[in-house]
py3Dmol code that shows the C-alpha trace and the ligand (Angstrom):
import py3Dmol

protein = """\
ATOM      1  CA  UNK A   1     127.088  96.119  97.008  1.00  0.00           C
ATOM      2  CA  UNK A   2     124.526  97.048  94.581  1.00  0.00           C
ATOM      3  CA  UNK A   3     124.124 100.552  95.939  1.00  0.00           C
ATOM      4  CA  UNK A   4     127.254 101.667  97.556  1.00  0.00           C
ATOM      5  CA  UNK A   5     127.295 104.811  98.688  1.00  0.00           C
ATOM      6  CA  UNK A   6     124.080 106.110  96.845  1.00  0.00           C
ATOM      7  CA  UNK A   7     122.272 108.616  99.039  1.00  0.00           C
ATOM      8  CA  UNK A   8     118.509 107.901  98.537  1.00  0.00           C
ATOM      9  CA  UNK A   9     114.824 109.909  99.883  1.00  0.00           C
ATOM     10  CA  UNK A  10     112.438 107.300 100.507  1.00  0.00           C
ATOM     11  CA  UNK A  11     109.007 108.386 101.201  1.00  0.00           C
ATOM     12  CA  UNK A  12     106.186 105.867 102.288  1.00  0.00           C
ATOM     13  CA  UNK A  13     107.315 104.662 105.573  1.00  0.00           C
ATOM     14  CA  UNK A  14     104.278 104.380 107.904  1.00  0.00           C
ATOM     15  CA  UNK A  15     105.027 100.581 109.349  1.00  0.00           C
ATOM     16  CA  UNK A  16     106.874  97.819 108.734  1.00  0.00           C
ATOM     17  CA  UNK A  17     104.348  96.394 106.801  1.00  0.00           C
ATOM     18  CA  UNK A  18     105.235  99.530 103.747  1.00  0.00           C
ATOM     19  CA  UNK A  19     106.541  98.621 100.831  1.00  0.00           C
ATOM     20  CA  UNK A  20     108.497 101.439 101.298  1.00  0.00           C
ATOM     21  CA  UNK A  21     110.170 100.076 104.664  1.00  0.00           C
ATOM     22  CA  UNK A  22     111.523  97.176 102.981  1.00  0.00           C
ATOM     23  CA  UNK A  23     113.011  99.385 100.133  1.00  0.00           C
ATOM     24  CA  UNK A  24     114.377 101.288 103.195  1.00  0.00           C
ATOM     25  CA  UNK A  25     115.969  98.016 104.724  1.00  0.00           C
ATOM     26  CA  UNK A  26     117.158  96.491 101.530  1.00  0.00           C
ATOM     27  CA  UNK A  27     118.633  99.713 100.295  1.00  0.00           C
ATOM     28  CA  UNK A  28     120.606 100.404 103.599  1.00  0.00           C
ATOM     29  CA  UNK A  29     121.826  96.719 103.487  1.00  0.00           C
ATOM     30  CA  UNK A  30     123.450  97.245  99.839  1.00  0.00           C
ATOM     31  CA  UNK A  31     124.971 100.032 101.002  1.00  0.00           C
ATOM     32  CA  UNK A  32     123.125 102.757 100.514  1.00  0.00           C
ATOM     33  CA  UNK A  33     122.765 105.884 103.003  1.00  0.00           C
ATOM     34  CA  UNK A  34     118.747 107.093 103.312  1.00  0.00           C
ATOM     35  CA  UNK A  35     116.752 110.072 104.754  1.00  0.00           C
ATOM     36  CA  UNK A  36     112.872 109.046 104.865  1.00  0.00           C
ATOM     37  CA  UNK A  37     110.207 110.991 104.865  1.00  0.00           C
ATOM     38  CA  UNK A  38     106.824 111.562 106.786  1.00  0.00           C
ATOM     39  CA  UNK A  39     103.990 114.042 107.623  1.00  0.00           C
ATOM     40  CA  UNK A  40     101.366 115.497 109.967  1.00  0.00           C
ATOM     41  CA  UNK A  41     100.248 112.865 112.708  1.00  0.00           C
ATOM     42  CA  UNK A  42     102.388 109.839 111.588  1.00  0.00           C
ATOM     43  CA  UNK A  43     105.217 111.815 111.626  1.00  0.00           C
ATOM     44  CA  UNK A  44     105.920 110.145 115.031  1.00  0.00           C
ATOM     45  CA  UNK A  45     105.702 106.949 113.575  1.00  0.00           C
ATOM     46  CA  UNK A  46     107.998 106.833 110.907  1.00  0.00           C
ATOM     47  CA  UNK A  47     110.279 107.819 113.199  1.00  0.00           C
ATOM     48  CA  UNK A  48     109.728 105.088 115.866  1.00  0.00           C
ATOM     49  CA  UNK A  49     109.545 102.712 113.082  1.00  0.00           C
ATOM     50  CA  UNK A  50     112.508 103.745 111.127  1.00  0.00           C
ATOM     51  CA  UNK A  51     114.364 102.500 114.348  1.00  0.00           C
ATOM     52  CA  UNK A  52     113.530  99.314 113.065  1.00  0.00           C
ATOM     53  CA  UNK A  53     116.162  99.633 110.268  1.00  0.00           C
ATOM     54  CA  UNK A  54     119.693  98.246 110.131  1.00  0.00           C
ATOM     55  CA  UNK A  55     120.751 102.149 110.518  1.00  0.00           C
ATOM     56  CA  UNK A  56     118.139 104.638 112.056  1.00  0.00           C
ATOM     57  CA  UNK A  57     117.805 107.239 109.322  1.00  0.00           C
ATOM     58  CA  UNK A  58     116.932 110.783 109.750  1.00  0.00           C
ATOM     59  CA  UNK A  59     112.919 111.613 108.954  1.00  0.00           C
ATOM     60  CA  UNK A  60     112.117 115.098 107.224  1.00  0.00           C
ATOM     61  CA  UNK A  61     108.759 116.389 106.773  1.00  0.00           C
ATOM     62  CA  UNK A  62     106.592 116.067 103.681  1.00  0.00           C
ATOM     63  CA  UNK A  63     103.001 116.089 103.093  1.00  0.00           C
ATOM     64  CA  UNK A  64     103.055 116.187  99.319  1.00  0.00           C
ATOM     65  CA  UNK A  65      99.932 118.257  98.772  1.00  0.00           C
ATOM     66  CA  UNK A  66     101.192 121.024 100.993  1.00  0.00           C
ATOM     67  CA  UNK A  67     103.534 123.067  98.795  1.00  0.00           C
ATOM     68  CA  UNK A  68     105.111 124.719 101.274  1.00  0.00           C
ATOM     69  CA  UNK A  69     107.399 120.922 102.283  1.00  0.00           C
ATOM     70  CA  UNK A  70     107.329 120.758  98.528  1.00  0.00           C
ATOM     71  CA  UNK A  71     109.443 124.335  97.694  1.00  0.00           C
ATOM     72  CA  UNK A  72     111.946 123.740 100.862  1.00  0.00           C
ATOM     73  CA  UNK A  73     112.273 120.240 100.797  1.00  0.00           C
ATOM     74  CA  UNK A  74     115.613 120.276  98.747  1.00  0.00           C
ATOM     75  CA  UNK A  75     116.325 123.059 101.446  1.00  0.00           C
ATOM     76  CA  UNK A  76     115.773 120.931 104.412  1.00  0.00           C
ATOM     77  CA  UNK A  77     117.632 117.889 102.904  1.00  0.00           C
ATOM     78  CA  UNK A  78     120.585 119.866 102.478  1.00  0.00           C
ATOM     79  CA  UNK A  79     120.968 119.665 106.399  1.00  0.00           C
ATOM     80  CA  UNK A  80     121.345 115.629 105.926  1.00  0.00           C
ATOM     81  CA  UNK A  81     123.411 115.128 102.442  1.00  0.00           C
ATOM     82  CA  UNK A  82     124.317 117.688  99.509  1.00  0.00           C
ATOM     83  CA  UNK A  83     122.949 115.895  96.810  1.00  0.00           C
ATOM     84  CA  UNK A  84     120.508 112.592  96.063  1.00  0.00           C
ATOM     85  CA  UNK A  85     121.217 109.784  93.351  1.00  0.00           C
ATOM     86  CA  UNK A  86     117.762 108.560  93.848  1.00  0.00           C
ATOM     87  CA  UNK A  87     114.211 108.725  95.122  1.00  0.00           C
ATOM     88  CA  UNK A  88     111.633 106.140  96.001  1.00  0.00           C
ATOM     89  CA  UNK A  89     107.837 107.537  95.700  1.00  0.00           C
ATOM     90  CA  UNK A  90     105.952 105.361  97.462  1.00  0.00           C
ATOM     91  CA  UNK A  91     102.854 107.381  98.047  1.00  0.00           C
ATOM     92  CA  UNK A  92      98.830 106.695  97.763  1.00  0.00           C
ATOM     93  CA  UNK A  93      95.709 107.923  99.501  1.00  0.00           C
ATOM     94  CA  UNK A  94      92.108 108.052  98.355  1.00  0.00           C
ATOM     95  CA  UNK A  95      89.087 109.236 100.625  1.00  0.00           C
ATOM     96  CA  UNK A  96      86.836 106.543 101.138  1.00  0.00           C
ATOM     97  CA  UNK A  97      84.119 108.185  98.732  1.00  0.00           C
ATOM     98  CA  UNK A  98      87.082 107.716  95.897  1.00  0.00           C
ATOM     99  CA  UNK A  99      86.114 103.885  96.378  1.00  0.00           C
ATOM    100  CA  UNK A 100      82.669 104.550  94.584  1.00  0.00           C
ATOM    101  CA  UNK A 101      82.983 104.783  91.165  1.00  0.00           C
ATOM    102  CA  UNK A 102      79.852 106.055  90.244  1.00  0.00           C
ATOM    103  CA  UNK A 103      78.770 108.108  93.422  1.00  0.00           C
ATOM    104  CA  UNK A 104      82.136 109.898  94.450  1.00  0.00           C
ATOM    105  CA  UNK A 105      82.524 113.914  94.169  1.00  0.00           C
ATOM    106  CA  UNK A 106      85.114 115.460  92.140  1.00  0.00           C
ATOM    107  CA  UNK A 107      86.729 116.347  95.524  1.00  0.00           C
ATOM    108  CA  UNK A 108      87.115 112.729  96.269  1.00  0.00           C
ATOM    109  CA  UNK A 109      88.935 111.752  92.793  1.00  0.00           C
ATOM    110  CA  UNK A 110      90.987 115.596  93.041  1.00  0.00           C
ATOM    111  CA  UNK A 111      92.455 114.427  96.370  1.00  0.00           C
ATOM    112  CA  UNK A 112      93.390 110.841  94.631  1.00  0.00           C
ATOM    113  CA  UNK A 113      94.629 112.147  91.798  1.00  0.00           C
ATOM    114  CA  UNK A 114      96.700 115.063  93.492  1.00  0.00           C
ATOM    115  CA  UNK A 115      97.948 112.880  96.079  1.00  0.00           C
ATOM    116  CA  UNK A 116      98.796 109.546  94.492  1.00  0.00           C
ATOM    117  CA  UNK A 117      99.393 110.786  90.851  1.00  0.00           C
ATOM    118  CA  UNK A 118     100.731 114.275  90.553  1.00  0.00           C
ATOM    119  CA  UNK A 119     102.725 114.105  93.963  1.00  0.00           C
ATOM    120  CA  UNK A 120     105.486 111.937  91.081  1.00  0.00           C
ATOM    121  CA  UNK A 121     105.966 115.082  89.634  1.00  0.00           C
ATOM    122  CA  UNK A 122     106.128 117.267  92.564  1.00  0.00           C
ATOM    123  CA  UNK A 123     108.348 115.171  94.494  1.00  0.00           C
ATOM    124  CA  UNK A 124     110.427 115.299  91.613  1.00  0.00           C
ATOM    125  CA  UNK A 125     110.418 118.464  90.829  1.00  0.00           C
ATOM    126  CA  UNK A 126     111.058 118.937  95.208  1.00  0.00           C
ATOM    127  CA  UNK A 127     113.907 116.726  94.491  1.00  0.00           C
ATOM    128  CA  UNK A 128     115.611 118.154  91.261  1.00  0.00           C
ATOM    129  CA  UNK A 129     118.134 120.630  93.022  1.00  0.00           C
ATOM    130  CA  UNK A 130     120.034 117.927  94.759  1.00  0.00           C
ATOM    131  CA  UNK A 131     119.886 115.700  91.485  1.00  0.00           C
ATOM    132  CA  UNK A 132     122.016 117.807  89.425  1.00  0.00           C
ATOM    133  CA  UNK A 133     124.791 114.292  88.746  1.00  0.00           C
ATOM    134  CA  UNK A 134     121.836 112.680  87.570  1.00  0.00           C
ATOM    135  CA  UNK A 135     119.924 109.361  89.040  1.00  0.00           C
ATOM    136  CA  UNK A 136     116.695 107.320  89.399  1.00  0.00           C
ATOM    137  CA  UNK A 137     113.084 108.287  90.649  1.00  0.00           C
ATOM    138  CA  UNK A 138     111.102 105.218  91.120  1.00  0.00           C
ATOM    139  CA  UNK A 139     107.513 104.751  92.119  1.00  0.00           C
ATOM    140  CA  UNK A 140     105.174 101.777  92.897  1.00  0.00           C
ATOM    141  CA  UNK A 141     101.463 101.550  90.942  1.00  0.00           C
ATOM    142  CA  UNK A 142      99.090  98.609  91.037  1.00  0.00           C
ATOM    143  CA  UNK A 143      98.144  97.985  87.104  1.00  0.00           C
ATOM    144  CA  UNK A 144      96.465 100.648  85.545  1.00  0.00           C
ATOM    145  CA  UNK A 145      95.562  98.468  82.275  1.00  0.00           C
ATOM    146  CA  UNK A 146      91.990  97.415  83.419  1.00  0.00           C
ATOM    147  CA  UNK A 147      89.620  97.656  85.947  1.00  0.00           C
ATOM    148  CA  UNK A 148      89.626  96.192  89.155  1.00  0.00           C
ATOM    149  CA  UNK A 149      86.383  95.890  91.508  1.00  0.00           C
ATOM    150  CA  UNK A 150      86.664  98.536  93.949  1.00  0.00           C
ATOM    151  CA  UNK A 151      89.997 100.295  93.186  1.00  0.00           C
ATOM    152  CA  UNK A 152      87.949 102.642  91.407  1.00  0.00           C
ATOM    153  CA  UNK A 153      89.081 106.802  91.617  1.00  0.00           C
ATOM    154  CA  UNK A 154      92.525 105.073  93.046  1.00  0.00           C
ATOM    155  CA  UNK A 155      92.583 103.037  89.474  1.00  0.00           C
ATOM    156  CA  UNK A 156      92.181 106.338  87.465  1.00  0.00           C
ATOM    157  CA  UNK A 157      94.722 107.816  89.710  1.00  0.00           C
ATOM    158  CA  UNK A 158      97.066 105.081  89.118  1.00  0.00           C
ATOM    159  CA  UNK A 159      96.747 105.371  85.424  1.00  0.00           C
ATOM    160  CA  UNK A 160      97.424 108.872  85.594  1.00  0.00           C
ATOM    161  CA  UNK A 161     100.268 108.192  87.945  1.00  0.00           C
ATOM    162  CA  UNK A 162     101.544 105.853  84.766  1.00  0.00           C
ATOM    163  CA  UNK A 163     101.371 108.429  82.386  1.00  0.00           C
ATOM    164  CA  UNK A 164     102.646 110.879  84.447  1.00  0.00           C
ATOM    165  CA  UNK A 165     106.260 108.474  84.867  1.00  0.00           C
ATOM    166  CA  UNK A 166     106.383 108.973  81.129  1.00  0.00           C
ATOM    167  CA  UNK A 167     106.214 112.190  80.847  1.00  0.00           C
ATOM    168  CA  UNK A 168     108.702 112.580  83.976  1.00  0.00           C
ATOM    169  CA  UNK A 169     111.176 110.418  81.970  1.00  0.00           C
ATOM    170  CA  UNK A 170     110.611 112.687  78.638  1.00  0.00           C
ATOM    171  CA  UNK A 171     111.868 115.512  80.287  1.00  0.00           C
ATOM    172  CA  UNK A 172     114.133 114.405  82.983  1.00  0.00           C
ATOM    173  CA  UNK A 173     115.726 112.086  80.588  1.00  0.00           C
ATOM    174  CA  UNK A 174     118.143 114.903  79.386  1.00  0.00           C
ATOM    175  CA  UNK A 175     119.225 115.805  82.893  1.00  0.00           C
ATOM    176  CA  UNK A 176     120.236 112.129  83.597  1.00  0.00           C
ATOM    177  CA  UNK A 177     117.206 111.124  85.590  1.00  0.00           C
ATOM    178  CA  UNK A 178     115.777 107.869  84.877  1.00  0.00           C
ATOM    179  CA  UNK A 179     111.706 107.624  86.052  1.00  0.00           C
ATOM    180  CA  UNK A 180     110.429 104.007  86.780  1.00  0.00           C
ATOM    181  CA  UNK A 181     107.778 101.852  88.417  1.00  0.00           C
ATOM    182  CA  UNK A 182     107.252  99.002  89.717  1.00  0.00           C
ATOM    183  CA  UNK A 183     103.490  97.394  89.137  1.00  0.00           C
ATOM    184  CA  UNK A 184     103.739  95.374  92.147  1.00  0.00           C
ATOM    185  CA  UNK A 185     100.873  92.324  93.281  1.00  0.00           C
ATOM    186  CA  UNK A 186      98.366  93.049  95.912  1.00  0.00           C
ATOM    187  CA  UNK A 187     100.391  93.240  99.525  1.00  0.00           C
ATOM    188  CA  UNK A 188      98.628  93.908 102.858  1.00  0.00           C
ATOM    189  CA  UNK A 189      99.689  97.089 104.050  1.00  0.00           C
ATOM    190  CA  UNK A 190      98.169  99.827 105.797  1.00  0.00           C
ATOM    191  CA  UNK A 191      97.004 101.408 102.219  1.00  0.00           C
ATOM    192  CA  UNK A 192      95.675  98.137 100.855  1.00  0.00           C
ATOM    193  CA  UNK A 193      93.568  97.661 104.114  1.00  0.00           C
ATOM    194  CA  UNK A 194      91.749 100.496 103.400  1.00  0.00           C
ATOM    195  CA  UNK A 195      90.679  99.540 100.274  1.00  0.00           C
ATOM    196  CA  UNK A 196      86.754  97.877 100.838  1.00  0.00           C
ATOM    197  CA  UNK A 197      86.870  94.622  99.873  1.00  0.00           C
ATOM    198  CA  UNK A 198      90.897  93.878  99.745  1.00  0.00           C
ATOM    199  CA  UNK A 199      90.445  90.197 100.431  1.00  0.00           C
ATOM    200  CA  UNK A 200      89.147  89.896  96.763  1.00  0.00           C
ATOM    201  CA  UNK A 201      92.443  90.228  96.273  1.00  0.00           C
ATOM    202  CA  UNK A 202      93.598  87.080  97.919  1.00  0.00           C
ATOM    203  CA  UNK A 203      92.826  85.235  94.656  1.00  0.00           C
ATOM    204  CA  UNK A 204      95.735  87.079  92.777  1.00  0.00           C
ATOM    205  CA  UNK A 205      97.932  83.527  93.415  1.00  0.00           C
ATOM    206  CA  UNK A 206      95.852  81.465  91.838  1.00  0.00           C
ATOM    207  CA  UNK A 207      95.835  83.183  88.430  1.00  0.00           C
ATOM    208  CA  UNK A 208      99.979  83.632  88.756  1.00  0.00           C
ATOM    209  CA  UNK A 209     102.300  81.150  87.315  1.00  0.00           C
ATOM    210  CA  UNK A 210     104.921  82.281  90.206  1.00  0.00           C
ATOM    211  CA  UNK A 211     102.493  82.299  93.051  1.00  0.00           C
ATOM    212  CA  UNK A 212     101.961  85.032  95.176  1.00  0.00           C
ATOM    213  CA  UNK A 213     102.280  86.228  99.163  1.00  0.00           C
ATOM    214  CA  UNK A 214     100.234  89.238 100.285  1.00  0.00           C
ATOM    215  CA  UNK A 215     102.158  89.657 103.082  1.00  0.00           C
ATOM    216  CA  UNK A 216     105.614  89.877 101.083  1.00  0.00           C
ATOM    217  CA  UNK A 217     106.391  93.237 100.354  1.00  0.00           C
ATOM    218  CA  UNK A 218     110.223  92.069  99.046  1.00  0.00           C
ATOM    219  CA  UNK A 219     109.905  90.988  95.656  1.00  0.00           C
ATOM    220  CA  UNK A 220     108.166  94.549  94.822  1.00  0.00           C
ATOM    221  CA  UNK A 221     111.073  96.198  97.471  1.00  0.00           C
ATOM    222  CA  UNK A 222     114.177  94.101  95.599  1.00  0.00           C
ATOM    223  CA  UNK A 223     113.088  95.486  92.027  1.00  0.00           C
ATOM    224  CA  UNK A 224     112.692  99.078  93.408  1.00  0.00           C
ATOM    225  CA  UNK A 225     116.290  98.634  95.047  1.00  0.00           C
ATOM    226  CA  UNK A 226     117.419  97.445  91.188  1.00  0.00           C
ATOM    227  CA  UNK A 227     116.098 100.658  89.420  1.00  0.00           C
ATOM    228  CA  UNK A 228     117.561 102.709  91.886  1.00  0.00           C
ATOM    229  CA  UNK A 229     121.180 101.105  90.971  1.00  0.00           C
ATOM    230  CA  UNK A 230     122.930 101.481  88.349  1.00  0.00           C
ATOM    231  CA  UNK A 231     122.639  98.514  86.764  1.00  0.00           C
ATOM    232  CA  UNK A 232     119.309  99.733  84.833  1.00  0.00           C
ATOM    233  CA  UNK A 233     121.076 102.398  82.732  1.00  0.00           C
ATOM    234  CA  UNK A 234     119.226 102.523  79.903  1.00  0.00           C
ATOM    235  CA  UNK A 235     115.911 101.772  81.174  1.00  0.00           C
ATOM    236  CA  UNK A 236     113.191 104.553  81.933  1.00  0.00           C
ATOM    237  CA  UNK A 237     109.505 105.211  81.201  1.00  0.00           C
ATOM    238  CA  UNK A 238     109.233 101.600  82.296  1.00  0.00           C
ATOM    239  CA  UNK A 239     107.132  99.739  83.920  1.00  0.00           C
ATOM    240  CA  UNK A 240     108.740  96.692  85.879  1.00  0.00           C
ATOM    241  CA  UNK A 241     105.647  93.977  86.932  1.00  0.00           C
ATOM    242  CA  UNK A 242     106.622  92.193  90.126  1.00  0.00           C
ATOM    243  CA  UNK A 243     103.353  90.692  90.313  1.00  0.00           C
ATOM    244  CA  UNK A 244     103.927  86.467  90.122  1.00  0.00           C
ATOM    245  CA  UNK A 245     103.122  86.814  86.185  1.00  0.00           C
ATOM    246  CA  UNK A 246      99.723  87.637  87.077  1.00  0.00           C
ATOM    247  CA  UNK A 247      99.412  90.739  84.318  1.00  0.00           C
ATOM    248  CA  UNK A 248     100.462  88.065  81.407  1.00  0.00           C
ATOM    249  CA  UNK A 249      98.250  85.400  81.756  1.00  0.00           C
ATOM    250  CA  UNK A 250      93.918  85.076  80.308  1.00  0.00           C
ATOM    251  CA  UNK A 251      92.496  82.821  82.720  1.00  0.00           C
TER     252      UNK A 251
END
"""
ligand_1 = """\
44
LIG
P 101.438 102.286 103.155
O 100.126 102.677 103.773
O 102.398 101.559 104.016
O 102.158 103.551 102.517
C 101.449 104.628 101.935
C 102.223 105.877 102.313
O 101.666 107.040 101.667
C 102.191 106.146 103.821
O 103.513 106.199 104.323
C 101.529 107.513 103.911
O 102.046 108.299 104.976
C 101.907 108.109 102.563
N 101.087 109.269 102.228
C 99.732 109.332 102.126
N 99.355 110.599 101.855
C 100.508 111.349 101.783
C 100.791 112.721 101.546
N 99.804 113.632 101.338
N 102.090 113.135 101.548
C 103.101 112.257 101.768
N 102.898 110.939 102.018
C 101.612 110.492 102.014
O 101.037 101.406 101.877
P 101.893 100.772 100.674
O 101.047 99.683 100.140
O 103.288 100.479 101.103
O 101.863 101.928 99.575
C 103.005 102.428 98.937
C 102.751 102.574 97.431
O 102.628 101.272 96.862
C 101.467 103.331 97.070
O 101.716 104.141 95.943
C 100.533 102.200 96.688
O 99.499 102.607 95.820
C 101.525 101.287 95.992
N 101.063 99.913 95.776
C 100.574 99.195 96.818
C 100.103 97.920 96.600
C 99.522 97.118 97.735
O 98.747 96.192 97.466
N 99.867 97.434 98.964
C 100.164 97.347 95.315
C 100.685 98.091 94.279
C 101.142 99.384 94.510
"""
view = py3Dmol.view(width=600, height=400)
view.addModel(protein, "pdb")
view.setStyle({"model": 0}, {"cartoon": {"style": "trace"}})
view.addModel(ligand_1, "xyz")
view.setStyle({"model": 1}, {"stick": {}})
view.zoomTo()
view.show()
């Protein structure tokens, strides 16, 4: 099995509908074992979700602007395995002002930024103690190349959140650590639905040579389960599109 015995955070379970919940399942089926992580007032349920997976993993807390989880997180993982061989981010929020290009605050494009783009580095950083063999972050953007109508602060964010995997791989690199993401297609989660206006983004199949499903989080979940195995040794700084081909085509 691709990831036998590989002990794995995931963050980014909220339903079943995450991205992150289908790394989760996939991961668990090819063998792997995995502690999730949750915070605040879903706490509850990513817990009565995760019961939803083939093995019901144990749920830590982590809010990744509170710094507190962030310096006693490898402390509090300790209690559930001594070391990790890889971690999924799979993390975004925006205040709905963030979604206004022109009119939003600087607190609304801070909160973006801190919590959908920096958060790669703290939870890496978090995670570093119990990475000390080595392994594979890997996190999930939506294209950062252009501009899309209404992604907005979230975009900037996103591209930051690019930039910032480079950097992670630059100097994690030495220590063994691979840094990765996947620029996945629109998919309807609970994220995407707050977006205004995410039906626009129903149109993404008809520009991609593979087709595409909004409501199929596995492609995006199977290449996150593939960076986190061994099998991409070499790779990192990378950005792996699961998209249907939509990023290489003009019209
Ligand atoms: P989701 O709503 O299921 O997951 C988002 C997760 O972020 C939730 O579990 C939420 O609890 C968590 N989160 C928010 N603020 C947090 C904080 N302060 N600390 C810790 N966790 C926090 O949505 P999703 O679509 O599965 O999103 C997962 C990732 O995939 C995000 O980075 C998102 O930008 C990215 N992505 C999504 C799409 C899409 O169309 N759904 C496309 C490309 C990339």
């Amino acid at each position: 099995m691709l990831l036998d015995g590989k002990k794995l955070l995931i963050t980014g379970v909220l339903m079943d509908s995450s991205i992150a919940f289908h790394v989760a399942r996939l991961a668990q089926e090819q063998g792997a074992e995995v502690v999730l992580t949750s915070f605040g007032r879903t706490f509850r349920i990513t817990q009565s979700i995760a019961k939803r997976l083939p093995v019901t993993p144990e749920v830590v807390e982590l809010d990744v602007s509170n710094q507190e989880h962030l310096d006693t997180l490898a402390e509090r993982l300790r209690e559930h395995t001594d070391h990790l061989d890889g971690v999924l981010h799979s993390i975004g929020f925006a205040p709905a002002g963030a979604f206004d290009f022109l009119n939003a605050t600087w607190e609304d494009a801070a909160t973006a930024l801190q919590v959908s783009a920096f958060s790669l580095k703290s939870l890496a950083v978090a995670a570093l103690p119990l990475m000390s063999e080595g392994g594979s972050i890997v996190g999930l953007t939506l294209d950062a190349q252009q501009a899309w109508p209404v992604y907005d602060w979230m975009g900037v964010a996103k591209a930051a959140f690019e930039s910032t995997n480079r950097y992670l791989a630059r100097d994690l690199g030495p220590k063994g650590i691979r840094s990765n993401l996947v620029s996945a297609g629109p998919i309807a989660t609970t994220a995407a639905r707050s977006i205004p206006m995410f039906e626009q983004f129903e149109r993404w199949g008809e520009r991609s040579p593979l087709g595409w499903d909004l409501k199929d989080a596995e492609p995006a979940a199977k290449a996150c389960v593939a960076l986190l195995s061994d099998w991409f040794p070499a790779t990192t700084g990378e950005i792996v599109h699961v998209d249907g081909g939509f990023h290489a085509m003009g019209f």
